[in-house]
C-alpha positions as CSV (number, residue, x, y, z in Angstrom):
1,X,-5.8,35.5,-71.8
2,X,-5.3,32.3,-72.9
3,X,-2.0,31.9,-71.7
4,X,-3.6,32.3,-68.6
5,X,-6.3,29.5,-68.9
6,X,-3.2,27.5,-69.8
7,X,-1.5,28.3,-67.3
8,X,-4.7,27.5,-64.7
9,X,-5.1,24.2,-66.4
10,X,-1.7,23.4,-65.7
11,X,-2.3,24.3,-62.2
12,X,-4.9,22.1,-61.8
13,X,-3.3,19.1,-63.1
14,X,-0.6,20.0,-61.0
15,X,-2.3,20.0,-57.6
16,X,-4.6,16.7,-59.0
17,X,-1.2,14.7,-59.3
18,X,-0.1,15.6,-56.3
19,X,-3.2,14.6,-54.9
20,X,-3.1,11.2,-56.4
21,X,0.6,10.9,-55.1
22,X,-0.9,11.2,-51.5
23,X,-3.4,9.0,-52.0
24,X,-1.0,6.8,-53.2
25,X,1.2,7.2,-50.2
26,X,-2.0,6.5,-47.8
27,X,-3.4,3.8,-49.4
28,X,0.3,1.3,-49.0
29,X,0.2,3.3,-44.9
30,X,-3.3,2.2,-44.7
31,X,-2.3,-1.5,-46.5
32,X,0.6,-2.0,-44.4
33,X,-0.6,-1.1,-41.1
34,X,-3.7,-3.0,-41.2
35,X,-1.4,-6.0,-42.7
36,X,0.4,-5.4,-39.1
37,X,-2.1,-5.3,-37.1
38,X,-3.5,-8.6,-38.6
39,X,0.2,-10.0,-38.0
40,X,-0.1,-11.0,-42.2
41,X,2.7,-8.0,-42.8
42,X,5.4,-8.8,-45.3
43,X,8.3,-7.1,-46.6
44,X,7.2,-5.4,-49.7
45,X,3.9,-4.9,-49.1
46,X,2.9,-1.8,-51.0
47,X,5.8,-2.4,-53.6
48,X,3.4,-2.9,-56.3
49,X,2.5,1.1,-56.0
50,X,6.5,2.0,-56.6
51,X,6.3,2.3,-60.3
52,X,3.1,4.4,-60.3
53,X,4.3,6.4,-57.6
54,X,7.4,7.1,-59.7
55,X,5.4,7.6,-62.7
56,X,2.9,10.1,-60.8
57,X,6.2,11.9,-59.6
58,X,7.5,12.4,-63.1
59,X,4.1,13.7,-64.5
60,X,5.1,16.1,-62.1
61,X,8.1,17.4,-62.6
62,X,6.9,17.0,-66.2
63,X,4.2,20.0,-65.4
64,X,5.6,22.0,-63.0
65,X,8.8,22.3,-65.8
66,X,6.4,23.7,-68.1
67,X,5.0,25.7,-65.9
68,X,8.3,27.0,-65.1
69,X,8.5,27.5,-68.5
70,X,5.7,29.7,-69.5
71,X,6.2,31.9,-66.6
72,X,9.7,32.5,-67.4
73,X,9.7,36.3,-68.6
């Protein structure tokens, strides 16, 4: 039973990085284009999200390697 809680948890946090990953993702869209359409676009706007994007993708494979683990039979 409480492998299975775990397990649950770990799903959630799963699916609650992922989320945050796609907000990431559609915050720099939503950043860049309405930097474009105000003709104030530059290259590299949005590059300030990189590292957390690539922090949030790690906390990822992070949990769904444990995951992986504990469902192993």
């Amino acid at each position: 039973m409480a492998e299975t809680l775990e397990l649950d948890g770990l799903n959630e946090l799963r699916a609650a990085l992922i989320e945050e990953r796609q907000t990431l993702v559609a915050s720099v869209r939503k950043l860049r284009n309405t930097r474009r359409q105000k003709g104030t676009f530059v290259l590299g706007d949005g590059a300030a999200a990189g590292p957390r994007l690539v922090a949030v993708q790690h906390q990822i494979d992070v949990v769904e390697s444990i995951i992986a683990t504990l469902t192993k039979d």
